[in-house]
N, C-alpha and C positions, 0 to 999 in steps of 0.2 A: 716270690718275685720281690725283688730291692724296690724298696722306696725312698726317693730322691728327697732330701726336704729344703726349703729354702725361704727364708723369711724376708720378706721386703714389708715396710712399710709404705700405707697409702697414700698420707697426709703427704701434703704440698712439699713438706720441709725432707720428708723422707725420701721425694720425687727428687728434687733436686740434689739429697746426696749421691744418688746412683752414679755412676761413672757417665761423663759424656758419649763416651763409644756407643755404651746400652741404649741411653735415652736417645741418641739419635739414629739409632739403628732402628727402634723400636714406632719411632715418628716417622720415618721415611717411609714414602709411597713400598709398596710392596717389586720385589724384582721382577722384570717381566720374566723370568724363565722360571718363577716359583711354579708348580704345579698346581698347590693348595688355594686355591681363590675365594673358595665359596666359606660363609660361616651359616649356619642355622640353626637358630635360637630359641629356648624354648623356655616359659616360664612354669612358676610353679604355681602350686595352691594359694586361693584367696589373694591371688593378681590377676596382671593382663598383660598383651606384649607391650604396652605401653612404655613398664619400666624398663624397657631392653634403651631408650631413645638415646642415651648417654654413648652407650657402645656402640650403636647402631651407627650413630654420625662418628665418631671416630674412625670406625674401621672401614668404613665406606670411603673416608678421605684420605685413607691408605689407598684404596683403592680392590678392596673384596665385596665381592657381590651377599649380602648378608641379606637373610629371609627371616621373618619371625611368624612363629608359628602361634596362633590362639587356642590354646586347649580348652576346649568344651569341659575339661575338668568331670566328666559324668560319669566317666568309668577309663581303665588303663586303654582296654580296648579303644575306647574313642578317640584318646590323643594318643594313641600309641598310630591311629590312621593319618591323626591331624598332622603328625611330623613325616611320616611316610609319605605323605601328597607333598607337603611342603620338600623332601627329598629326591622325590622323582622329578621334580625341574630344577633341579640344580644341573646345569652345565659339564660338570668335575666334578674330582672330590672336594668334599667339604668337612670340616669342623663341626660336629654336632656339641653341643652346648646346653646346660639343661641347668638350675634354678630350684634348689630345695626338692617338690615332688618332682621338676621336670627331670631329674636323674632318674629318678625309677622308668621316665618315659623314654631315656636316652637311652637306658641300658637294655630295653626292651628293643626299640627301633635302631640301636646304633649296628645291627649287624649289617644293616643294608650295606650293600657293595660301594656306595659311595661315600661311606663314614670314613674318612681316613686315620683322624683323632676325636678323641672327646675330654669335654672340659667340663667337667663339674664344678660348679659354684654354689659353697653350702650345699651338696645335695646331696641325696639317698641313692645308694649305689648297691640293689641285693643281688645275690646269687638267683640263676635257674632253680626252679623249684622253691624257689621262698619269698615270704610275703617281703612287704612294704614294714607293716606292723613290726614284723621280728625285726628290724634293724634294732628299734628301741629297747629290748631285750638286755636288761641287765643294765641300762643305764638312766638319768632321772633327767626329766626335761628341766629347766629352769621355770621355779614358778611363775617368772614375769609372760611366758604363754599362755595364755589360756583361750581352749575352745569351746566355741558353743554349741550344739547339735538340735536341730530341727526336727519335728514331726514327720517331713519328708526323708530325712535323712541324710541334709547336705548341710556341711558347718561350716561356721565362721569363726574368724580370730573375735574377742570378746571386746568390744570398741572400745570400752575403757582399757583395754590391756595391749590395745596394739600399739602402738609410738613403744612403750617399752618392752612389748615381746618380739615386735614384726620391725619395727624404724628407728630404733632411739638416734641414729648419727642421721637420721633425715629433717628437713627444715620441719617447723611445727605446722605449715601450711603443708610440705608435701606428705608428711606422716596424716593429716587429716584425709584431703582428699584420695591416696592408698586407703584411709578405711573405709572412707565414703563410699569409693566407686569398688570394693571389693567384691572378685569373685568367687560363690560359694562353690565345695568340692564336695564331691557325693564320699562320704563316711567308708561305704563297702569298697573304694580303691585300695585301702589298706592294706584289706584283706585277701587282692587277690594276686595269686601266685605268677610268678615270672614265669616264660619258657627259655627266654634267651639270656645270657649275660655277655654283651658287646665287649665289655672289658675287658674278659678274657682272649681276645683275640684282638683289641685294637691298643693302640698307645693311648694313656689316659694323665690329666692333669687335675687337681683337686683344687681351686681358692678354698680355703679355708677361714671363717672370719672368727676373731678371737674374741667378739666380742656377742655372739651368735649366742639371743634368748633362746632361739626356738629350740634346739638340739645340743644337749651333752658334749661339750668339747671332746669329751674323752670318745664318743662315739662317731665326731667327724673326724678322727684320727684313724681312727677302729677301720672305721669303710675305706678310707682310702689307704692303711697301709693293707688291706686285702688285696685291695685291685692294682696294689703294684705302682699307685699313682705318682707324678713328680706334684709336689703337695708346695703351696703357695700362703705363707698366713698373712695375714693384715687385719689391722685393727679396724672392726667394723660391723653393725649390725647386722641382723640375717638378710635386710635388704640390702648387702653389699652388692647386688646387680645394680642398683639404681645406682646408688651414693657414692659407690669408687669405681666410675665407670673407666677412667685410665688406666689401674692395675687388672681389673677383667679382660677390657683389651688386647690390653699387652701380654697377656699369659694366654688369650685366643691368636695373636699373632705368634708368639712363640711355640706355639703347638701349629700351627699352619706351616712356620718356616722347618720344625724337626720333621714333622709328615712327608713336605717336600724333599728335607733332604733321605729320608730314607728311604722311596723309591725312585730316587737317580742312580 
């Protein structure tokens, strides 16, 4: 499957060179005869939906009904229900959306009937039949990540090492309180195996951020020219959910408004 690629930048100054047609296309209320309305959003490991708040008031002020979902992070299973609930009250179809691990959780839950598109942002996207782990497979995390692992078995990013593994483009107040209020992810979701892969049956869009400690550039390419995705970069750390909440948006409404247009 082709994959689409397309570079925009996030910053202010890159925002303002896009064409006016795009940028005002892209700020205006949503058309009442879109189909697509709903967006549901999912974060990933050692967060909460908190950081969704940026997007969340954006696209609400277009006008889509936008849910976030809390993953209990304790097993795939768990948020693989957490997003399924959060699914079954959606109205329409919807945008599933998913955040580093919440890809693994999107491409598990996006087969539901009401998944129309999905957007990955920074996130892990496996095959049926394969871990989480194997994504990393052949390629080298950057050392500025590092995790810690517990007695229990649930890790954290290494607090001295988050602002430059988890935030570096986040204010030094909000890269603190992201470590402070971090939540931990049970170790064994790594290892367990997919059944579904949404991707291959749904239309799919990648943010990709260039500037991403957590994960192998070469390996958020990898995943998304698998899945066929139309691939989005912008300069920006792995918390580019939080930090460049405009360009997330706008590549969630741009998967809302292609969705709509392909079952008219």
């Amino acid at each position: 499957m082709p994959t689409k690629t397309t570079t925009l930048l996030a910053t202010m100054a890159a925002a303002a060179s896009l064409s006016s047609a795009t940028v005002a296309q892209s700020a205006d209320a949503i058309p009442a005869a879109q189909s697509v309305r709903n967006v549901v959003l999912v974060h990933g490991a050692f967060a909460d939906g908190s950081g969704w708040r940026g997007v969340y008031d954006l696209l609400t002020q277009r006008g889509y009904r936008v849910t976030i979902v809390q993953n209990p992070l304790t097993s795939l299973a768990d948020d693989v229900a957490a997003t399924k609930r959060a699914l079954s009250r959606q109205d329409g179809p919807a945008i599933l959306v998913g955040h580093s691990w919440g890809g693994t959780v999107i491409t598990e839950a996006g087969v539901d009937p009401k998944v129309a598109g999905l957007v990955y942002v920074s996130a892990l996207s496996p095959d049926a039949g394969e871990t989480t782990a194997q994504q990393y497979e052949g390629f080298v995390t950057p050392p500025e990540f590092v995790l810690e692992s517990h007695d229990d078995g649930f890790g954290f990013v290494k607090p001295e090492n988050f602002k430059s593994g988890f935030a570096a483009d986040a204010t030094d107040a909000d890269a603190a309180f992201m470590r402070d209020s971090q939540v931990p992810i049970a170790m064994s979701v790594f290892g367990t195996k997919l059944t579904q892969a949404a991707w291959r049956a749904k239309p799919s869009w990648a943010v990709i951020a260039t500037d991403d400690k957590a994960f192998d550039q070469r390996m958020l390419h990898h995943m998304a020219k698998r899945i066929g995705a139309t691939v989005i970069e912008v300069p920006a750390s792995h918390a580019v959910f939080m930090t460049q909440p405009k360009l997330v948006a706008d590549v969630i409404d741009q998967a809302a408004q292609s969705a709509s247009a392909a079952v008219r």
